[in-house]
FIDO-710566 format. One record per residue: residue number from 1; residue in three letters; x, y, z of N, C-alpha, C, O, CB in turn. Coordinates in nm, 4 decimals. Atoms other than C-alpha are relative to their C-alpha. Glycine has a CB too. Example, Ala and Ser with C-alpha at 12.3 -4.5 7.8 and 13.67 -1.06 7.14 Angstrom:
REM residues 2
<tormi nr="1" rest="ala" n_px="0.0890" n_py="-0.1190" n_pz="0.0000" ca_px="1.2300" ca_py="-0.4500" ca_pz="0.7800" c_px="0.0900" c_py="0.1200" c_pz="0.0000" o_px="0.1936" o_py="0.1181" o_pz="0.0665" cb_px="-0.0992" cb_py="0.0027" cb_pz="0.1246"/>
<tormi nr="2" rest="ser" n_px="-0.0820" n_py="-0.1190" n_pz="-0.0060" ca_px="1.3670" ca_py="-0.1060" ca_pz="0.7140" c_px="-0.0770" c_py="0.1090" c_pz="0.0730" o_px="-0.0261" o_py="0.2198" o_pz="0.0899" cb_px="0.0414" cb_py="0.0462" cb_pz="-0.1415"/>
END
This chain:
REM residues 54
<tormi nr="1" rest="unk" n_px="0.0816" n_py="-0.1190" n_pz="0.0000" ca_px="0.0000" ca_py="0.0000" ca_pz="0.0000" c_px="0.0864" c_py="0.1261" c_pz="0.0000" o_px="0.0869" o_py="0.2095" o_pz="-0.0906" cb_px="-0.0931" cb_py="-0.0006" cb_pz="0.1199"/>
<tormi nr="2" rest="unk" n_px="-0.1372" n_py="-0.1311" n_pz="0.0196" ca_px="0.2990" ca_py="0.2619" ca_pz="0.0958" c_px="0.0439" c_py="-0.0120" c_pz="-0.1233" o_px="0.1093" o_py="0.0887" o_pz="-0.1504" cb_px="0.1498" cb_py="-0.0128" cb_pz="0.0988"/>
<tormi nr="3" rest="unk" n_px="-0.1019" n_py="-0.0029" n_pz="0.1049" ca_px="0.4409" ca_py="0.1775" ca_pz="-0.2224" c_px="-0.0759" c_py="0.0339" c_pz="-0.1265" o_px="-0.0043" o_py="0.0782" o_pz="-0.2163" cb_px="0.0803" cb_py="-0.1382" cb_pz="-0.0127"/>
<tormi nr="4" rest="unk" n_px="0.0787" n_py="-0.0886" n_pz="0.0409" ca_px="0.1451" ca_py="0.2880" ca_pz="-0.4192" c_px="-0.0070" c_py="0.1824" c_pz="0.0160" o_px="0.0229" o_py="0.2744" o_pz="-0.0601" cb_px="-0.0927" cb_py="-0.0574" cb_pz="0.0480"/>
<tormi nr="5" rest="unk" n_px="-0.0523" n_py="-0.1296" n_pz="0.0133" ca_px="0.1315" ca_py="0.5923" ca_pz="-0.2681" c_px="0.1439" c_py="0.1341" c_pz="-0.0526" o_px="0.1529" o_py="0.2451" o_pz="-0.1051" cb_px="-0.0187" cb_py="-0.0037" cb_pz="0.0887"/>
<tormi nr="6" rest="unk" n_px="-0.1116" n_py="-0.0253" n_pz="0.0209" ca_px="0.4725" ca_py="0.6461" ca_pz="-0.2840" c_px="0.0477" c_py="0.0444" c_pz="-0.1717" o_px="0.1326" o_py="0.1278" o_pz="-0.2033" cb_px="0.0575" cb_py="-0.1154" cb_pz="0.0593"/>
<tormi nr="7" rest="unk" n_px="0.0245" n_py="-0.0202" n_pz="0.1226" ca_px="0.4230" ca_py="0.6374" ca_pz="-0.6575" c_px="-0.0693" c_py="0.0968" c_pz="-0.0711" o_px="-0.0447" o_py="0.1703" o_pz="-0.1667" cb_px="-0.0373" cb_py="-0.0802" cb_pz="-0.0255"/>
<tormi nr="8" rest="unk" n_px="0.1350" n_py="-0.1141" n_pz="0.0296" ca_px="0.1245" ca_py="0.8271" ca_pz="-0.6839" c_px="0.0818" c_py="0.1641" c_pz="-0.0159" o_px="0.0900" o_py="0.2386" o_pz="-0.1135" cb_px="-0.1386" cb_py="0.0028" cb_pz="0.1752"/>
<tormi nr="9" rest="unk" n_px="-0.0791" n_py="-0.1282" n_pz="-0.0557" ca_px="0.3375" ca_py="1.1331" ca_pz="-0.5044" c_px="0.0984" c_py="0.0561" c_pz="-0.0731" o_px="0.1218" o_py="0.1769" o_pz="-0.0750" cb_px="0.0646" cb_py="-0.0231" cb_pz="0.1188"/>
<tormi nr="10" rest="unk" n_px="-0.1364" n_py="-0.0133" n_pz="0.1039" ca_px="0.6522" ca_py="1.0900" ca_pz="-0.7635" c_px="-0.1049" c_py="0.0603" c_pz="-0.1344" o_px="-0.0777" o_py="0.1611" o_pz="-0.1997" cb_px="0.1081" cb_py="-0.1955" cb_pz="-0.0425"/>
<tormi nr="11" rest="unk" n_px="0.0770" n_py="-0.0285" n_pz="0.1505" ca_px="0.3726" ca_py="1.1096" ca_pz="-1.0657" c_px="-0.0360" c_py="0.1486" c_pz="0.0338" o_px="-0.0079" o_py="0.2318" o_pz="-0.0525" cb_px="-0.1602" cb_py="-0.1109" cb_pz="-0.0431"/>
<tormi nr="12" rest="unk" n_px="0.0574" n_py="-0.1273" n_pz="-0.0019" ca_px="0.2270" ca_py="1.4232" ca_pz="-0.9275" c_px="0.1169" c_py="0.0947" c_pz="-0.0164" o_px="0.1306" o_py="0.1744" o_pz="-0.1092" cb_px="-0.0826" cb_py="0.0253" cb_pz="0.1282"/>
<tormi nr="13" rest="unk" n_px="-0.1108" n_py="-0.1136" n_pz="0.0079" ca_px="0.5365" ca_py="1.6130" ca_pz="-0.8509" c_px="0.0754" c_py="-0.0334" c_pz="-0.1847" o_px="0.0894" o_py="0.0513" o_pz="-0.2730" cb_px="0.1458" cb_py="-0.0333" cb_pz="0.1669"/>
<tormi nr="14" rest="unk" n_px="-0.0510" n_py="-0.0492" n_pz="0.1466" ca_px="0.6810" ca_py="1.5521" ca_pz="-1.1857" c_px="-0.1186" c_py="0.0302" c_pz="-0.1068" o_px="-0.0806" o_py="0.0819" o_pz="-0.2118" cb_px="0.0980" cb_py="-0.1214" cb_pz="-0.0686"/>
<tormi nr="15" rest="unk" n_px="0.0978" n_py="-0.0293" n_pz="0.0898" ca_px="0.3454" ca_py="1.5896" ca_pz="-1.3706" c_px="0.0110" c_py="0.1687" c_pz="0.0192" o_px="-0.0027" o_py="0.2316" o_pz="-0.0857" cb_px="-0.1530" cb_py="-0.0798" cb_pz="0.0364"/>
<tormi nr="16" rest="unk" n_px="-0.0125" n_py="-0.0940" n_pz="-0.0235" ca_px="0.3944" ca_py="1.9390" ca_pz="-1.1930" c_px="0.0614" c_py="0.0899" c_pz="-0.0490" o_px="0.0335" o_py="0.2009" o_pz="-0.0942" cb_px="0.0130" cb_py="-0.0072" cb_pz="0.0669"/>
<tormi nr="17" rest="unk" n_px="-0.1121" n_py="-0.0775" n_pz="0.0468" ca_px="0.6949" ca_py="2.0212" ca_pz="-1.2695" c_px="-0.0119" c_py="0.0161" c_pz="-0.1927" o_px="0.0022" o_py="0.1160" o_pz="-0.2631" cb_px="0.1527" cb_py="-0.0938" cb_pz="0.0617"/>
<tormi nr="18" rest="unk" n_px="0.0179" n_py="-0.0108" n_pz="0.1422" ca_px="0.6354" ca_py="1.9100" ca_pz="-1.6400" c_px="-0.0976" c_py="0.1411" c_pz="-0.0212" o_px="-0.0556" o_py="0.2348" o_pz="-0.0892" cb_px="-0.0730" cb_py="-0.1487" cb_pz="-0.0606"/>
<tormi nr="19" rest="unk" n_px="0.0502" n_py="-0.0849" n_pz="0.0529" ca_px="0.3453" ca_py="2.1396" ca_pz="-1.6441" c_px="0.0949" c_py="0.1422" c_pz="-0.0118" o_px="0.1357" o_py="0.2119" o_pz="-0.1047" cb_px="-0.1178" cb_py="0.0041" cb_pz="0.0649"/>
<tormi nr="20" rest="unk" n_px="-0.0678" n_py="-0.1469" n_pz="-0.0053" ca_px="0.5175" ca_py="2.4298" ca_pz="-1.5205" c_px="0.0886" c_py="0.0525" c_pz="-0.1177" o_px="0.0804" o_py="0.1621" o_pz="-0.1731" cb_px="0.0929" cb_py="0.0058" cb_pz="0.1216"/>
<tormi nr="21" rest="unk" n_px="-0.1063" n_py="-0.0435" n_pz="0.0927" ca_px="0.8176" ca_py="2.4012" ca_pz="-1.7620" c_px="-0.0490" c_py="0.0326" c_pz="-0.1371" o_px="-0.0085" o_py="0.1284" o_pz="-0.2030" cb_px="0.1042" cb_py="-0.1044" cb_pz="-0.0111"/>
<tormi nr="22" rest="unk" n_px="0.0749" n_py="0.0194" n_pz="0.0942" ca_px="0.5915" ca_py="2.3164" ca_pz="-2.0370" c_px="-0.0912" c_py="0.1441" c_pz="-0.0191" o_px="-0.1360" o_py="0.1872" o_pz="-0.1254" cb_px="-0.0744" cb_py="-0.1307" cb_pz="0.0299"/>
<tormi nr="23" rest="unk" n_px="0.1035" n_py="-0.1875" n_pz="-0.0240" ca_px="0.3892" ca_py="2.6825" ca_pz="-1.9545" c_px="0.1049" c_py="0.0614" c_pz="-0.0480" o_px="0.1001" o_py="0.1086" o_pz="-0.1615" cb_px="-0.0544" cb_py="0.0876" cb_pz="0.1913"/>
<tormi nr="24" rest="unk" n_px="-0.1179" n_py="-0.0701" n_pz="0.0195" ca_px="0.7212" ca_py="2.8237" ca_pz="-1.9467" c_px="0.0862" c_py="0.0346" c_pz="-0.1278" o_px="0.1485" o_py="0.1322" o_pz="-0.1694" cb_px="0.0686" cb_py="-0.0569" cb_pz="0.0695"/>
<tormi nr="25" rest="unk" n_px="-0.0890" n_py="-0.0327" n_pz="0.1276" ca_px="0.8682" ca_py="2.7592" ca_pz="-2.2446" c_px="-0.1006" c_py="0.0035" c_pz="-0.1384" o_px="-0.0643" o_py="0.0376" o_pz="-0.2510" cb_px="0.1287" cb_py="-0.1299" cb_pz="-0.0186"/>
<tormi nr="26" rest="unk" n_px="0.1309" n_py="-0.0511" n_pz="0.1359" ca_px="0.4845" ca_py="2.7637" ca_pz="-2.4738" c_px="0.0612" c_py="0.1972" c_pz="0.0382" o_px="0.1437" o_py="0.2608" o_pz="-0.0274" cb_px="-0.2749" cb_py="-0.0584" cb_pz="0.0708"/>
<tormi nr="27" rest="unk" n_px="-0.0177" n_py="-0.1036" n_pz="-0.0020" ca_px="0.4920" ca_py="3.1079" ca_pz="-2.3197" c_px="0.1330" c_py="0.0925" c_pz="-0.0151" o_px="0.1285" o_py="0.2154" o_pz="-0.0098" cb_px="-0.0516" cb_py="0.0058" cb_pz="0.0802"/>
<tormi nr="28" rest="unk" n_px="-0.1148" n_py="-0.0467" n_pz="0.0428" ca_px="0.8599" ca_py="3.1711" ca_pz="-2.3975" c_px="0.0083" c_py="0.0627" c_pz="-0.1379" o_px="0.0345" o_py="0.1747" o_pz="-0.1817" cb_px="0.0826" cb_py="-0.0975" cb_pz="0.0107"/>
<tormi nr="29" rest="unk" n_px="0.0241" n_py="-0.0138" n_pz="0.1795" ca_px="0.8062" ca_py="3.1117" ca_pz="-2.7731" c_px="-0.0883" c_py="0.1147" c_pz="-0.0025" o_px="-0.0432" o_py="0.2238" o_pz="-0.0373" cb_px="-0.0857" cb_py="-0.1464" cb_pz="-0.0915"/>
<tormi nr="30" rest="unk" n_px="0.0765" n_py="-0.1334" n_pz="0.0611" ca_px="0.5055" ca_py="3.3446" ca_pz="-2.7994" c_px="0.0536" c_py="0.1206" c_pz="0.0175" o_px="0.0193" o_py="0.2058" o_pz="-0.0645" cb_px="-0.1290" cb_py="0.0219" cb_pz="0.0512"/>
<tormi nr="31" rest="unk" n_px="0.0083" n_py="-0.1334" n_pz="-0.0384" ca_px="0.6448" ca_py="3.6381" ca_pz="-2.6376" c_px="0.1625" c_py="0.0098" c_pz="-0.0699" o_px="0.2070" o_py="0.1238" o_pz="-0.0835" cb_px="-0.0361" cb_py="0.0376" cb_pz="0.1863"/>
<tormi nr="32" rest="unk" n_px="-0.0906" n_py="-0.0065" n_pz="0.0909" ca_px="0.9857" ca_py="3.5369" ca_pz="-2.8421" c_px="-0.0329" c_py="0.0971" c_pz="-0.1627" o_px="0.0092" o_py="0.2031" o_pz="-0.2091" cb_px="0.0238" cb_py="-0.1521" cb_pz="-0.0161"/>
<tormi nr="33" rest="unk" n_px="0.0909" n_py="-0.0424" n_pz="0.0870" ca_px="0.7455" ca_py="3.5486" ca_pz="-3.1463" c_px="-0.0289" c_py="0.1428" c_pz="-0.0386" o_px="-0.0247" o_py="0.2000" o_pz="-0.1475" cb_px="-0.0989" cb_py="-0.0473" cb_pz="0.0400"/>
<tormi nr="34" rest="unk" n_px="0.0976" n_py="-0.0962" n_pz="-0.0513" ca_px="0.5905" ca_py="3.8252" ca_pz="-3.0210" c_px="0.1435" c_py="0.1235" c_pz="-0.0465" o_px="0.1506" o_py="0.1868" o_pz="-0.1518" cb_px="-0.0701" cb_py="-0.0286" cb_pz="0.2050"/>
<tormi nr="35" rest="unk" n_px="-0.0932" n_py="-0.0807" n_pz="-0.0008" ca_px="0.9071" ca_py="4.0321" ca_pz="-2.9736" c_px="0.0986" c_py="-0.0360" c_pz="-0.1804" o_px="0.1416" o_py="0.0649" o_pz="-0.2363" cb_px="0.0843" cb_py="-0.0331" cb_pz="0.1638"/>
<tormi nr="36" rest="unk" n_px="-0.0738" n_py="0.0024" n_pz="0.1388" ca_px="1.0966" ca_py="3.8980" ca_pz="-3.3414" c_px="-0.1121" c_py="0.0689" c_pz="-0.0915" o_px="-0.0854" o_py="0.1797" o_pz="-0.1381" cb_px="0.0455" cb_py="-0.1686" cb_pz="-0.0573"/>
<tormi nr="37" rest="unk" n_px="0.1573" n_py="-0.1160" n_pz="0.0804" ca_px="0.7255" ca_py="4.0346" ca_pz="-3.5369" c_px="-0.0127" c_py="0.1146" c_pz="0.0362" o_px="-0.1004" o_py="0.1690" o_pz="-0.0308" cb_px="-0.1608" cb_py="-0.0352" cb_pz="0.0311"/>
<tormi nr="38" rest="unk" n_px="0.0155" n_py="-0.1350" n_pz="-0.0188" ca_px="0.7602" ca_py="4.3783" ca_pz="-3.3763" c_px="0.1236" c_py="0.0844" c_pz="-0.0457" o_px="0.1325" o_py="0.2056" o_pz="-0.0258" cb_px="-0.0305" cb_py="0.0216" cb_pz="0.1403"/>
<tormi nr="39" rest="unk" n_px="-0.1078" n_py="-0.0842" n_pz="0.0521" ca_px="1.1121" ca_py="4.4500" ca_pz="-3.5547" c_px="-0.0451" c_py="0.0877" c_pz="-0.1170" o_px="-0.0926" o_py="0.0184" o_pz="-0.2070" cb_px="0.1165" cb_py="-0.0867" cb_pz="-0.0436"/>
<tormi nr="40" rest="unk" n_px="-0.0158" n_py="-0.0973" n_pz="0.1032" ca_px="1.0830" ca_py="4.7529" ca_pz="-3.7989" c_px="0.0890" c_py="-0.0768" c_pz="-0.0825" o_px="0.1787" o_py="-0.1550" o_pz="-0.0506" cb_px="0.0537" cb_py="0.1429" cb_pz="0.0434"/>
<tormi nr="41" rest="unk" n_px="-0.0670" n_py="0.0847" n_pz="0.0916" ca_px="1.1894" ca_py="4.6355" ca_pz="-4.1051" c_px="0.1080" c_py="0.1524" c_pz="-0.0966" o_px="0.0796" o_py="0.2618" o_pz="-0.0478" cb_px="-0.1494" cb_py="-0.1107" cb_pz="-0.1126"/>
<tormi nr="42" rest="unk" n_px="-0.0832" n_py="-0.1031" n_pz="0.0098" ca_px="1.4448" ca_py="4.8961" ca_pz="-4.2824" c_px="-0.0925" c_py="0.0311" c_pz="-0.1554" o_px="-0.0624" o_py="-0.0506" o_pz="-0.2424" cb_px="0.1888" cb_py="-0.0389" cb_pz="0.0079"/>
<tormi nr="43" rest="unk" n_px="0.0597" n_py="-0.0263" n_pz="0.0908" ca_px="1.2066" ca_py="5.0392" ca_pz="-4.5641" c_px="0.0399" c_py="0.1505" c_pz="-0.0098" o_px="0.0629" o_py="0.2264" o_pz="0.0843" cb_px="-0.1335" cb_py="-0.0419" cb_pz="0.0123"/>
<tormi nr="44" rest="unk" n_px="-0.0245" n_py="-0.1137" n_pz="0.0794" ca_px="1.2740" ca_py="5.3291" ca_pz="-4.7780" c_px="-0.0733" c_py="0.0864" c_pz="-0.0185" o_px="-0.1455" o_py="0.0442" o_pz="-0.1089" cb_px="0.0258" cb_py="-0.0186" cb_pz="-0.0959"/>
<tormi nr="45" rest="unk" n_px="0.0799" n_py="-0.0978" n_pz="-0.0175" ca_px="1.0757" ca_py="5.6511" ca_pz="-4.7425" c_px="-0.0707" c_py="0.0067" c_pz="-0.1613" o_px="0.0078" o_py="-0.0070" o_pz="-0.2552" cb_px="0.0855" cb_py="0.1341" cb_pz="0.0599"/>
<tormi nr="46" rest="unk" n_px="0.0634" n_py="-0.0470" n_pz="0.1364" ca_px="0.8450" ca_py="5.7186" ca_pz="-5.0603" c_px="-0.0929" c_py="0.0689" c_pz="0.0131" o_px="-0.1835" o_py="0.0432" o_pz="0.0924" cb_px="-0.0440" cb_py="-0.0893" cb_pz="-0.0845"/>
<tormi nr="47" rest="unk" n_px="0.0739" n_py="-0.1551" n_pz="-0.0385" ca_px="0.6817" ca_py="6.0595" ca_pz="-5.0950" c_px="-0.0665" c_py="0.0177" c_pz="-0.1748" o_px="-0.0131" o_py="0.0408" o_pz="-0.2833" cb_px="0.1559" cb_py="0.1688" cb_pz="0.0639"/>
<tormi nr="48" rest="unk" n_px="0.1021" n_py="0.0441" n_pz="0.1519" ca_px="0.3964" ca_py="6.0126" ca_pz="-5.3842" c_px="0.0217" c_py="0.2016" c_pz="-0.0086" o_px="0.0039" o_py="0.2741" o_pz="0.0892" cb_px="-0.2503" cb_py="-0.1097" cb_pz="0.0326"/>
<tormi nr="49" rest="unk" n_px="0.0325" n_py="-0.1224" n_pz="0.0807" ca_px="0.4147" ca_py="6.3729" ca_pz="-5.5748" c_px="-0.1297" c_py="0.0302" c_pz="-0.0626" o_px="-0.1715" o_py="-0.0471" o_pz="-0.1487" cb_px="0.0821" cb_py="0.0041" cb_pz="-0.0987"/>
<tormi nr="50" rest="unk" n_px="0.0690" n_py="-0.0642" n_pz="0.0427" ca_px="0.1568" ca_py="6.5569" ca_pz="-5.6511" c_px="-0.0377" c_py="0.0510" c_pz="-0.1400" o_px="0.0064" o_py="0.1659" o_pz="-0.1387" cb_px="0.0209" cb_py="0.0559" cb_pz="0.0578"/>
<tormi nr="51" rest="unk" n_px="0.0033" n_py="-0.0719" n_pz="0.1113" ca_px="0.0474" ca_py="6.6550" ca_pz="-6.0476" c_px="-0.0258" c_py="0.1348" c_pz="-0.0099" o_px="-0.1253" o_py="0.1823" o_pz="0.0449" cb_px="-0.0713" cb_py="-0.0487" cb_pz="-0.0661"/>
<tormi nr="52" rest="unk" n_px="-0.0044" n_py="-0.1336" n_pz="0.0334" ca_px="0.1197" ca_py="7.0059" ca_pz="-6.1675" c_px="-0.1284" c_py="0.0449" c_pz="-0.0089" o_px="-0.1901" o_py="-0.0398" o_pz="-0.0734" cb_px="0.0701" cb_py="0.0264" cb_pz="-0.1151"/>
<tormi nr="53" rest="unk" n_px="0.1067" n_py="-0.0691" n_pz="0.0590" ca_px="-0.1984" ca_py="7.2233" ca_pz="-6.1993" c_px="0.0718" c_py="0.1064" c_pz="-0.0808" o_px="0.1802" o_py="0.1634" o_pz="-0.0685" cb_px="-0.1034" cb_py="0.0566" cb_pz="0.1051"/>
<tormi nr="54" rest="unk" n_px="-0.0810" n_py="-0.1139" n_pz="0.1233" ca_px="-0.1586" ca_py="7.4505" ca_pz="-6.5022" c_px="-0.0896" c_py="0.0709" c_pz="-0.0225" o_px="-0.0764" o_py="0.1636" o_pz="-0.1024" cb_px="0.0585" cb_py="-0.0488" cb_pz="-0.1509"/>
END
């Protein structure tokens, strides 16, 4: 019977820990993501002209 539990207790704490890390590093990527998609990209100014009135 102890040796059940004893088992039980090991599954939880690492099911735990898995989650946690597993949060940790989904939410790593997005806010990685997150932060590489907000670089300015180096684009070249273009200033549309206007036609002459005559």
């Amino acid at each position: 019977m102890m040796g059940s539990v004893k088992s039980q207790w090991v599954f939880w704490c690492l099911l735990k820990k898995f989650t946690r890390y597993s949060l940790t590093l989904l939410l790593s990527a997005v806010m990685l993501a997150d932060a590489v998609g907000a670089t300015p990209r180096n684009r070249g100014l273009q200033i549309a002209q206007q036609p002459e009135t005559t």
